[in-house]
C-alpha positions in Angstrom: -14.5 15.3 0.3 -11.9 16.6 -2.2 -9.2 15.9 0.3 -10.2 12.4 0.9 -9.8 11.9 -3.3 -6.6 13.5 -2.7 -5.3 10.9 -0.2 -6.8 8.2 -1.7 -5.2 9.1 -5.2 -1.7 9.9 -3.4 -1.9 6.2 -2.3 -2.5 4.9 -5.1 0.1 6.7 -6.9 2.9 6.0 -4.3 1.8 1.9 -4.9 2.0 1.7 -8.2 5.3 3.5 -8.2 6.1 0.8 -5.5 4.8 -2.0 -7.8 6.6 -0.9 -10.8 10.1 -0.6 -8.7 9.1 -4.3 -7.3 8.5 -5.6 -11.2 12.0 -4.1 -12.4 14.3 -5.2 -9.2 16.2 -8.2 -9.8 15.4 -11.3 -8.2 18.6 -10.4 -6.1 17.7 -7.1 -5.1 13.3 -7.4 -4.1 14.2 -7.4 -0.5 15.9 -4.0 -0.8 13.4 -3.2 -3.8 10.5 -4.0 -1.1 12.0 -2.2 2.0 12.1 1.1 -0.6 8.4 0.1 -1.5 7.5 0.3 2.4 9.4 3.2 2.8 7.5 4.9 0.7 4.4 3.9 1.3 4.6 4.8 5.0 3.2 8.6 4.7 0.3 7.7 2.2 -0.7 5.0 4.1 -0.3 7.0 7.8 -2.7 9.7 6.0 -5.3 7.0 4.6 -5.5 5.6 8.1 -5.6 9.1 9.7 -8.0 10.6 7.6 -9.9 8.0 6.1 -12.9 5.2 7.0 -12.8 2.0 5.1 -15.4 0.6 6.4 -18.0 2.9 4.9 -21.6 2.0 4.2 -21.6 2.2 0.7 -20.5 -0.9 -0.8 -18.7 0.2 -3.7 -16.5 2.6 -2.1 -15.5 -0.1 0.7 -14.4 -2.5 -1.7 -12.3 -0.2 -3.7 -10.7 0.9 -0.3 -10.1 -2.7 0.7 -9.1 -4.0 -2.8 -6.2 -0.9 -2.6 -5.0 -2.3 0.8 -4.9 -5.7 -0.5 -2.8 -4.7 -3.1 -0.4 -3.1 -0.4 -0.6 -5.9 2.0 0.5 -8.5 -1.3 3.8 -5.9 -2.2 5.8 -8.6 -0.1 4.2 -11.9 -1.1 7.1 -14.0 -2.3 9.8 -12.3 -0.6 9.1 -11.7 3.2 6.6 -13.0 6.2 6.2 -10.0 7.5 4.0 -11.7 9.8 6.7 -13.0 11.6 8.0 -9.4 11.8 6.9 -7.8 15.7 4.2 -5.3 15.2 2.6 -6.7 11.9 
């Protein structure tokens, strides 16, 4: 259980380092401050994936595991589709 807290805090961490580094860029610089914010999200979110089920029974931990990944998924809203992206 502890190391479940443990990935699920290092997520959390690494976004809102990511957030705050999206806030601060320029408007001319959020499609490089974005591909940093991906970047480093990569290994938290690999490990949450890996080791992790969101879709848990309780309800309270479900949302808080969803309402994290929505946060992740919005990182680019406003600057790129990744949608149109191959693999997304």
């Amino acid at each position: 259980m502890l190391e479940k807290q443990v990935i699920l805090y290092e997520l959390w961490r690494v976004y809102q380092i990511a957030q705050r580094q999206m806030d601060d860029a320029d408007d001319s610089c959020k499609v490089a401050a974005l591909a940093r914010a991906l970047r480093m999200l990569r290994g938290p979110i690999d490990n949450f994936f890996t080791c992790m089920f969101v879709n848990v029974e309780d309800d309270v931990v479900r949302e808080a595991r969803l309402a994290l990944l929505q946060r992740i998924v919005a990182l680019p809203d406003g600057i790129a589709d990744l949608s149109l992206l191959r693999g997304f």
